[in-house]
C-alpha positions as CSV (number, residue, x, y, z in Angstrom):
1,X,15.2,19.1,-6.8
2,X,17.3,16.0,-7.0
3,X,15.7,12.7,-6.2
4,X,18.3,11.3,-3.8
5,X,15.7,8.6,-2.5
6,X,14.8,7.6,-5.8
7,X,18.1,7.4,-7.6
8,X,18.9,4.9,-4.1
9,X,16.0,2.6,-4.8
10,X,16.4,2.9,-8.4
11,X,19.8,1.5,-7.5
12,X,19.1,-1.0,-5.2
13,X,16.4,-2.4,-7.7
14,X,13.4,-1.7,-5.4
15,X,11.7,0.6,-8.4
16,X,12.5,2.0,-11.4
17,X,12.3,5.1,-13.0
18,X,9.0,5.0,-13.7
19,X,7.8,3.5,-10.0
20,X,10.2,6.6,-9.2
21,X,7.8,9.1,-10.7
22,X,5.0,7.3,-9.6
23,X,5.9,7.8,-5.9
24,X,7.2,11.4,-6.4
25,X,3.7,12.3,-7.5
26,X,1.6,10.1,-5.0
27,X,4.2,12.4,-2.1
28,X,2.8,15.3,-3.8
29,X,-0.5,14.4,-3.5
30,X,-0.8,12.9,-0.4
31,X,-1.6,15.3,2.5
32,X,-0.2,14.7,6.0
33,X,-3.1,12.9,8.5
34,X,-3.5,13.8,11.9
35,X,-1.7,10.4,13.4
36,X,-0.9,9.2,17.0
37,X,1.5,6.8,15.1
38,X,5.0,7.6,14.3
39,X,7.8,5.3,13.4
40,X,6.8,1.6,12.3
41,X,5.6,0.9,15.7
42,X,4.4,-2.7,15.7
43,X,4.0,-2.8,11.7
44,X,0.5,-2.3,12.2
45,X,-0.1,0.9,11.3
46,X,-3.1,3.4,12.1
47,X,-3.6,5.7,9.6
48,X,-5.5,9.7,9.9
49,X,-9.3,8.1,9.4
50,X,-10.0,7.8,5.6
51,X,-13.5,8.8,5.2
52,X,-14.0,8.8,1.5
53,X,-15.8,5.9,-0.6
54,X,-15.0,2.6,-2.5
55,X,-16.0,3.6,-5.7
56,X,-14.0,3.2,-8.9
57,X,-12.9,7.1,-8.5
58,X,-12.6,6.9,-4.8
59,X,-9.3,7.7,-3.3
60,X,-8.9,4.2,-2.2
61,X,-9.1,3.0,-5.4
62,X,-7.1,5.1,-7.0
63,X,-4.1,5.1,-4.6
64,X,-4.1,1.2,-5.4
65,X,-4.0,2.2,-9.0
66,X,-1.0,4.1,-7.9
67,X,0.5,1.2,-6.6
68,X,0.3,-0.3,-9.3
69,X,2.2,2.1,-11.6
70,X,5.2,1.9,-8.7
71,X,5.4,-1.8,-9.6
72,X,3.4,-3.0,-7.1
73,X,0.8,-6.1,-7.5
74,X,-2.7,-5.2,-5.9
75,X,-5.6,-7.9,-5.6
76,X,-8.0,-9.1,-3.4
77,X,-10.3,-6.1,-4.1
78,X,-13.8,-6.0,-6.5
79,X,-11.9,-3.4,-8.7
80,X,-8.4,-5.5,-9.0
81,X,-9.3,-8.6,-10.4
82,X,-12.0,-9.6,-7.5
83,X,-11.7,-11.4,-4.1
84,X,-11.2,-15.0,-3.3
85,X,-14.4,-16.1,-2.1
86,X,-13.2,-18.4,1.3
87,X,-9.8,-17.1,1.5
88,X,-10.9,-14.6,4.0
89,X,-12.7,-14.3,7.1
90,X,-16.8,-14.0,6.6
91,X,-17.2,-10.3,6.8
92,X,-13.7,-9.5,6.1
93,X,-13.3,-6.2,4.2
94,X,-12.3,-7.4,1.2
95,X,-15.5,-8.5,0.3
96,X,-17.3,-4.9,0.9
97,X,-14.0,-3.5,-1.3
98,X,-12.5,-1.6,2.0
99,X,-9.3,-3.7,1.4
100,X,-6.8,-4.9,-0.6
101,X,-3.7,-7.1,-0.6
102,X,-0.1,-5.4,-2.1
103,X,2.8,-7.6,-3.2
104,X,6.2,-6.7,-4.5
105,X,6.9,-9.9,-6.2
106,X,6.8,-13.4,-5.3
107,X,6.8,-15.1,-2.2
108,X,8.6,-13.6,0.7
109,X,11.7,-12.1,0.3
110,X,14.0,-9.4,1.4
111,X,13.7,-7.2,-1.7
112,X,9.8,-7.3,-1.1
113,X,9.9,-6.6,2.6
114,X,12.0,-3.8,1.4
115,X,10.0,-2.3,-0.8
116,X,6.8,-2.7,1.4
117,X,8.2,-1.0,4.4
118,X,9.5,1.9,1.8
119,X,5.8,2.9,1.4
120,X,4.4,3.0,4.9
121,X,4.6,6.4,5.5
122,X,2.8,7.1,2.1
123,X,-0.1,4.7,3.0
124,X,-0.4,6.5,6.8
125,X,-0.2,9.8,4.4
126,X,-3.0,8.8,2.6
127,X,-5.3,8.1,6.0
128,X,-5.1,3.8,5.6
129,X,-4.8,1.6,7.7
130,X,-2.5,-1.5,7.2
131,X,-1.3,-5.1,8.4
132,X,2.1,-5.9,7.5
133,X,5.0,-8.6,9.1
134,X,1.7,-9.8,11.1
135,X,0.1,-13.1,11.6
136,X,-0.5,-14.3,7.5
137,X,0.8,-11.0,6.6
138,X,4.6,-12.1,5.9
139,X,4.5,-12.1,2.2
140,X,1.6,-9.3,1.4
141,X,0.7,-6.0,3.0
142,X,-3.3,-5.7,4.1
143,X,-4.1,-1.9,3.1
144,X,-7.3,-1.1,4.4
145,X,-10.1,1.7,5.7
C-alpha cells in the first residue's frame, strides 16, 4: 500500500518518516466511534464516548504517548511532565489527568495549525473529545474525555 498521505506531509515538513509510521499505526489501531460529528464542524469536536481509565496503561495515556512519537509535544497531564497548578480552571480536567494539552512547535503558526487539524479525525477515532482554534486554544489543542 503506498503512503500517499504520508509521503505529502513528509513533504510539506508536517512529519517525518518516523511521525509517518507513527500515525500509520495509531490508523490501524484506532477503531471508528459511533459520532454525530462529521467534518471539523466548529473545531470543537465530540468524540464516540471514551470510557476507559487514566492510568499509565490506559488508552488515554497511551495515545498521548503516540503523539509524542508523531512529533507532537504533550503536557499539562500527571503522566507528561505534571500540570500547572493555577493555569487552569479549579476543577479543570487536567488536574484529575482526563486532559492534556498537544503542541506542534512553538507559538502559533501555520505549520502547527496544520499539523493539528491533520489529526482530528484520529483523536474522534480514538472516542476524545477536543478544543482547538477556541477561546485560549489558538496555539495548543485541549484533548480530553
Amino acid at each position: 500500500m503506498v503512503d500517499y498521505q504520508g509521503a505529502l506531509q513528509r513533504r510539506l515538513g508536517i512529519i517525518d518518516s518516523i511521525g509517518s509510521s507513527a500515525l500509520r499505526a495509531a490508523q490501524a489501531q484506532s477503531q471508528p466511534a459511533s459520532s454525530g460529528m462529521s467534518g471539523m464542524s466548529g473545531m470543537s469536536g465530540m468524540g464516540g464516548g471514551y470510557t476507559g481509565g487514566i492510568g499509565a496503561n490506559s488508552p488515554f495515556i497511551n495515545f498521548g504517548r503516540q503523539l509524542q512519537g508523531m512529533g507532537f509535544r504533550v503536557s499539562e497531564n500527571p503522566y507528561f511532565g505534571g500540570v500547572t497548578q493555577g493555569a487552569h480552571v479549579a476543577n479543570s480536567d487536567h488536574y484529575r489527568g482526563r486532559a492534556y494539552d498537544v503542541n506542534f512547535g512553538a507559538g502559533t503558526s501555520a505549520r502547527e495549525q496544520h499539523a493539528i487539524d491533520g489529526i482530528l479525525n484520529l483523536i474522534r477515532r480514538q472516542g476524545f473529545r477536543y478544543i482547538w482554534r477556541q477561546p485560549g486554544h489558538f496555539n495548543h489543542i485541549h484533548i480530553y474525555f
